[in-house]
N, C-alpha and C positions, 0 to 999 in steps of 0.2 A: 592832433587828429587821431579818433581811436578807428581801428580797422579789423571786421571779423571777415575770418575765411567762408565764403560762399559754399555751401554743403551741396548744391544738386550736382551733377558732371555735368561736366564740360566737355566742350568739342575735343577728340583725342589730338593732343600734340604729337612730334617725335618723341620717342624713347630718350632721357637722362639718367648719365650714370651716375651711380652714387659717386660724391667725389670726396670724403671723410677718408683720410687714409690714403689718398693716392697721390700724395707730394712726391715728387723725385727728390729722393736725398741726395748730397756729397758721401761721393763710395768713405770709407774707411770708419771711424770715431765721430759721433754725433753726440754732442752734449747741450741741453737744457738746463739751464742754472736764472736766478735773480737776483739782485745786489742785496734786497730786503730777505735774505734770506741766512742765518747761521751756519745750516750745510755745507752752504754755497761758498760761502767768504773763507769755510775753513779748506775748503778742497780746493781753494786756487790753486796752492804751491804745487799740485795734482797736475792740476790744466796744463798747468806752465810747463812741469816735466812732461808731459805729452807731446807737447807742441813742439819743448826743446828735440827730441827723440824723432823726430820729423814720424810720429804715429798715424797720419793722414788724421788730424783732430780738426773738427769743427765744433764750434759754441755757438749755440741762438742765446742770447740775454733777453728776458723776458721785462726788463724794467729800465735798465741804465745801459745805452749803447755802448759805452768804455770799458765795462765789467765783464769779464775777469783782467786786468790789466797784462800782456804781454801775452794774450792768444788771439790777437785779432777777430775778436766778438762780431760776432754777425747780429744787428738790430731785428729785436721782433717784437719791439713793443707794441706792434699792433697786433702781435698774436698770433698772425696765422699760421703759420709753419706748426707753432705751439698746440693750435685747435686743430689743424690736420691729422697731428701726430698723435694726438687724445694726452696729451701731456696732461697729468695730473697731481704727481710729485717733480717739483726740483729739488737736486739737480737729479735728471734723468739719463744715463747714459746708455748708448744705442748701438750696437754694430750694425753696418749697414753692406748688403752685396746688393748692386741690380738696381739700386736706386729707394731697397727696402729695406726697414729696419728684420735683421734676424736673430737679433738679442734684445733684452732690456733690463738694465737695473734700475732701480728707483733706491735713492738717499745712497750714503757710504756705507760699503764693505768693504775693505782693502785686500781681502780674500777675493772674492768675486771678481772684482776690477781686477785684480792681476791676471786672475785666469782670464776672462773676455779681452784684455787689451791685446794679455802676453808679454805683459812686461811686470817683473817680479820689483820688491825692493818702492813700489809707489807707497807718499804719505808714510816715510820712516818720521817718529815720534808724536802721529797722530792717532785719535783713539782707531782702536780696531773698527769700529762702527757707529753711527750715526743715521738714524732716519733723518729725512727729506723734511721738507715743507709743501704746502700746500701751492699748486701752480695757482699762477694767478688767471691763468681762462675758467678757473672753481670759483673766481670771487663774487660777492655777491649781487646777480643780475647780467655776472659777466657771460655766462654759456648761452645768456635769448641773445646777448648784443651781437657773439659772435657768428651765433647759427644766423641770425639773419643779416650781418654785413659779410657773410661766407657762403651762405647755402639756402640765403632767401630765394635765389632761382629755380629752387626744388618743387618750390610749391606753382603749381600752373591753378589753381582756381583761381576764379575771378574773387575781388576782393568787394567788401561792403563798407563804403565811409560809413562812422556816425555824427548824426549833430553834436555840438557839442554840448548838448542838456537831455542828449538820447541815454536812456538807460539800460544797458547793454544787457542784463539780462531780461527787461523789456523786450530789447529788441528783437531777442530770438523767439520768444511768444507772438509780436507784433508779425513777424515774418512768417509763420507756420510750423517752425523748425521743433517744438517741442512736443512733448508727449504726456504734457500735462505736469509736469513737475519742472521746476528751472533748470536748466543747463549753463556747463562751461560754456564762457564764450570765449570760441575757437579762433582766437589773435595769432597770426602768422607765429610769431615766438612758439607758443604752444603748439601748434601744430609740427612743428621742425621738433620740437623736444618728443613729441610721441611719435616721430617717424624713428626716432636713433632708437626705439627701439624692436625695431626688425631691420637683418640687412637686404629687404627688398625693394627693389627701387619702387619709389613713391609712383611712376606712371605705369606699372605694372598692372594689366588688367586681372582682379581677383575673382569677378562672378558677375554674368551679368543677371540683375535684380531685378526679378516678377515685382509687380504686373508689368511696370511699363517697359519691362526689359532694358536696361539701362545699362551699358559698361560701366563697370567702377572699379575706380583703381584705388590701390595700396593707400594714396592721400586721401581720397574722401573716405576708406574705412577710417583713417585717422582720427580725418577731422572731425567724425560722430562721436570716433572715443573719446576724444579730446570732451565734446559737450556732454556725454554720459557720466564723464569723469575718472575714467583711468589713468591709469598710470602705464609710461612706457611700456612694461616688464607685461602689459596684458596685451598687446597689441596683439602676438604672433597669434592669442586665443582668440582672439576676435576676428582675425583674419579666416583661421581656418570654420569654425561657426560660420560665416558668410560663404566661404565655399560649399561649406554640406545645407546650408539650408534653398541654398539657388541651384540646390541639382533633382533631376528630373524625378529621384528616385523620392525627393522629401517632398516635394511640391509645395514651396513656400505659395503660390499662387493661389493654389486649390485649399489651403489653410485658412490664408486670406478672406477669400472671397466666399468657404461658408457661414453659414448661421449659429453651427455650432462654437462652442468653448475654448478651442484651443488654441495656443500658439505655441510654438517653439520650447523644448527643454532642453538645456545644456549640461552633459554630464562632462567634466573632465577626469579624465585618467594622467598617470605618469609623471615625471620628475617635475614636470614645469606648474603642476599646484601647487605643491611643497614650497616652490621656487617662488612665488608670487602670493602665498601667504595666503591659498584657499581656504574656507571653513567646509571642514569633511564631516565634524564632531557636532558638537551641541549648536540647535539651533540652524541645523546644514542647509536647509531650506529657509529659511528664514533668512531673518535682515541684521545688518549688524556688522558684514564685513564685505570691504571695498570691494574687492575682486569679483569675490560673488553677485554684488549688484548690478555693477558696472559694466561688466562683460555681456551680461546678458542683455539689457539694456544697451549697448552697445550695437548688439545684433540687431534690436531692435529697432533703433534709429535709422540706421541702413537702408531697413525693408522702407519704413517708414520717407525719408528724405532724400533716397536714392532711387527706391523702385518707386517708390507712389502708392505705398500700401497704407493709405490712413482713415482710418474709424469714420465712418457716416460714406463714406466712396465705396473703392473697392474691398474693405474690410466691413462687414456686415453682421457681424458676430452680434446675435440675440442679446446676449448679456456677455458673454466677455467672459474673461477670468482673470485676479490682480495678478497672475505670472506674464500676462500678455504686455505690463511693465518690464520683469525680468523675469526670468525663472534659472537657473543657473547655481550648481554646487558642484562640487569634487569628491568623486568617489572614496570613503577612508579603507585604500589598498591593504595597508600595512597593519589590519584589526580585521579584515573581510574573510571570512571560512571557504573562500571561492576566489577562484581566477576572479581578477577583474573585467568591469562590461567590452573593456576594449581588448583585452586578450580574445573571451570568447568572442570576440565579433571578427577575431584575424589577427588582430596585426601584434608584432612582437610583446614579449614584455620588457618593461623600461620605455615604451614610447609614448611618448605626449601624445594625447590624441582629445577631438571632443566626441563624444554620440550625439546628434540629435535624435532629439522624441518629440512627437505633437502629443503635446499632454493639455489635459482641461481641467485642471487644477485638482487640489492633493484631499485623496481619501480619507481618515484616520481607518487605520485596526488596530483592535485594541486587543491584545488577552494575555491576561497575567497569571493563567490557574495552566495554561498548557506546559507541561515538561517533556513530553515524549514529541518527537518531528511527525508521528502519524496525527495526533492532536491538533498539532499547531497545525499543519498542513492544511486538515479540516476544517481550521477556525478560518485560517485565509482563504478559503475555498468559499465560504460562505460570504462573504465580501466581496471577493472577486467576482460572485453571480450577477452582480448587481451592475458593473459597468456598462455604461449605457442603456442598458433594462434587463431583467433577470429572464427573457423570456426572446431575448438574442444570440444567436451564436456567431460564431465565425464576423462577426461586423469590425469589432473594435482590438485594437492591441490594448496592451498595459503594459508600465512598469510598476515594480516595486521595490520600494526601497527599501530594505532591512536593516532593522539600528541590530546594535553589538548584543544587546541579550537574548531578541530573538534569533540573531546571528549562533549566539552559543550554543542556541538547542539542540540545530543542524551538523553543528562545527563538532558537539562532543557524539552525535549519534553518527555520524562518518558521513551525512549525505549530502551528494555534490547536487551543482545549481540542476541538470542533467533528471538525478534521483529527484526532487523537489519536483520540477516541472512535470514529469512523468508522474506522479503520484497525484499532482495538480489537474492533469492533463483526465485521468482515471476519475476523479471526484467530478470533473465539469466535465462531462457528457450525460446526456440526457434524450428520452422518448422523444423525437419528433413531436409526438402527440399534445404534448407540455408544453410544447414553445409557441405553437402556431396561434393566429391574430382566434381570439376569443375565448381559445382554453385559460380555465378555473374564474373566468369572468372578467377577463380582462381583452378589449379590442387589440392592445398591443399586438405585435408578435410579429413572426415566422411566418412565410407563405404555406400554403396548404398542402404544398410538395414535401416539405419535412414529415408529415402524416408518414409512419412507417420507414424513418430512418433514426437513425441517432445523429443526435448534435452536440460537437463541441463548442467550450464558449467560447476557446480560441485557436487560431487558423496557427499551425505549424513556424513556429519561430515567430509569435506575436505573445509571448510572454517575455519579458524581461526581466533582470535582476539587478539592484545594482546594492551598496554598501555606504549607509553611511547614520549619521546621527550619535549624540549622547552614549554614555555607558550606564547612565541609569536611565530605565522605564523601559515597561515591556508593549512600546510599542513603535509602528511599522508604519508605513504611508502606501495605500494605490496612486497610481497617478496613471487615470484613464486618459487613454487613446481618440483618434479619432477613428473614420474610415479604413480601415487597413487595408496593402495590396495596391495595385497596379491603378485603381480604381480612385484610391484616396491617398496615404504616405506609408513610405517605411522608415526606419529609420535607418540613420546614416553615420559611419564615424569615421572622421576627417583626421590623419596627419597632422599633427602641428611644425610648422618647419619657422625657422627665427628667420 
């Protein structure tokens, strides 16, 4: 019988602590070893002098309960102590105070063992060192068997039989669960393998999600990554996305429920793209790497499966735009002529974080004859009039994205993001007279009140900047805004926390 994890919440249970790592050990020398293993068989005479030395030594054998002969082998061929303990190489030796391990070696050094034991003079006429072998909770299929004959009680959704001629990525289409392209389907195993990676307990409530206002914890983020297609190592990003798009200040709701364009953009900063193997460079926007697709897409699912935000309902979007699939990249910090977006938005440097933007999909600008920043300034200025209608002010924010060589122009004439916007800020202001509904022949426009004022195009802290793209081509992306302000969204940038 195959079985997918049930995506919408569920009634809230009591609080489950992680239990990964909370074995009580035997105080003193804990060792991890298997018969099937060369390290293993050669470091007996080790054990044995251990054991003789009355060392406080204990052995888990991972395969042969009689192995190592003359240490009184403690059986754990069904692994658990082993999976608790994240054993990964045998033999692994452990010092243990309190019940916890507060050392760890993995394979043979007879350096290291002596200083952790404290006993000098171990393994005379054996090589100085030896790496390990592979534990056997790494074998292959072994780590879904043990997550869920150990930590299948983690997962409190309700579960989905299928028939047995059901076609499981059918099924998730049959169900509602998709967003028009196929998804993983989210088998208890799979969902426990992208929980290990955050240490947040899976019933932890992360956001409750517009429209229908829904609690959602840490597992159902999972289990959408899980069918978006992530991988562990995105989880924490995904997690905090769902935080900043369910707060008051983004108004996933009011995103939702317009006509216009937009949905959701995910900028990441900080160590954990590098870490998760973001694309900042060529293509940054574009498709072609997991993280980038997934995560966003991720978010997506969420709004989608969790709140009740889906297309023909409470999403009402005229036409839409393909980022409302994903839209999602990573800032390239380490090539950017500028603090990064999450710096200037607050928070330290070096920290993980996401921004969101309600962006309605990507502008080009293009110019390749500008060398001077007053130039380029002017060429983007002439783009930027256009968001939303040239004959609007103060309505809409923008980001823009800057690849590396119009990045250079800025970086060698000294002008920070600051000097740019203010220079930006001076080009888009304009005659009241200009803007209003019927001037140069157009109904658009401006109420009649602007008549003898000036107007900017955009409202104080509704420009943005961020870095990323290719090192060849001189060019740049807008990524119009919706509504800006109290009225429609701001944007937001979320902490990433593991």
């Amino acid at each position: 019988m195959r079985v997918l994890v049930y995506i919408n919440s569920a009634q809230r249970r009591p609080r489950v602590l992680r239990t990964l790592g909370r074995v009580s050990l035997p105080e003193g020398l804990v060792c991890f070893v298997k018969a099937d293993c060369p390290t293993c068989q050669m470091v007996q005479p080790v054990l044995r002098q251990l054991a003789a030395v009355d060392a406080a030594l204990t052995v888990y054998t991972q395969d042969d309960p009689t192995f190592p002969a003359g240490t009184a082998p403690v059986d754990d061929t069904l692994l658990e102590v082993s999976y608790r303990q994240r054993i990964e190489i045998v033999p692994t030796l452990l010092r243990v105070v309190g019940g916890k391990p507060v050392e760890r070696l993995e394979g043979w050094d007879r350096r290291e063992w002596e200083r952790l034991t404290g006993i000098n003079g171990l393994g005379d006429g054996l090589p100085a060192f030896r790496p390990g072998c592979g534990s056997r909770t790494l074998d292959i299929g072994m780590p879904e068997i043990l997550a869920m004959r150990y930590d299948g009680s983690r997962i409190r959704s309700r579960r989905i039989e299928l028939g047995a001629q059901e076609d499981e990525v059918e099924a998730t289409f049959a169900r509602g669960w998709s967003d028009g392209l196929p998804l993983v389907p989210p088998t208890p195993p799979r969902v426990l393998r992208m929980l290990e990676g955050t240490s947040r307990d899976p019933q932890d409530v992360v956001a409750v999600v517009p429209p229908d206002l829904v609690e959602c914890t840490v597992e159902k983020v999972a289990v959408n990554a899980v069918m978006a297609g992530c991988r562990p190592e995105y989880l924490p990003v995904v997690l905090a996305a769902v935080e900043a798009a369910c707060t008051e200040a983004f108004n996933i709701h009011g995103i939702l429920a317009t006509t216009y364009f937009v949905g959701p953009v995910v900028i990441v900063n900080g160590p954990i793209a590098r870490e998760i193997g973001m694309n900042s460079g060529i293509n940054a926007l574009g498709q072609g790497n997991r993280a980038n697709a997934t995560i966003g897409r991720a978010l997506q699912l969420v709004i989608r499966n969790v709140g009740g935000g889906r297309p023909g309902e409470i999403d009402r979007a005229t036409l839409g735009n393909p980022g409302k699939y994903t839209f999602c990249f990573a800032e390239a910090e380490d090539t950017s002529p500028w603090e990064s977006l999450s710096v200037e938005r607050g928070l330290p440097p070096g920290t993980s974080a996401v921004t969101l933007f309600a962006g309605s999909g990507v502008q080009p600008f293009f110019d390749q004859l500008a060398r001077t920043p007053e130039a380029l300034a002017r060429s983007l200025a002439a783009c930027l009039r256009v968001v939303g209608h040239p004959k609007w002010g103060l309505a809409w924010d923008a980001l823009c994205v800057i690849s590396p060589e119009h990045g250079r122009v800025f970086r060698e004439a000294g002008w920070s993001k600051a000097r740019l916007r203010d220079e930006l800020g001076s080009i888009l202001t304009f005659p009241g007279a200009e803007m209003v509904k019927g001037a140069g022949g157009i109904a658009e426009g401006m109420p009649e009140l602007a008549v003898g004022a000036t107007v900017a195009k955009f409202r104080p802290g509704g420009l943005l900047f961020a870095h990323a793209g290719g090192t060849a081509g001189l060019f740049s992306a807008i990524i119009a805004g919706w509504v800006s302000g109290p009225a429609g969204t701001e944007p937001v940038t979320q902490e990433i926390r593991r």
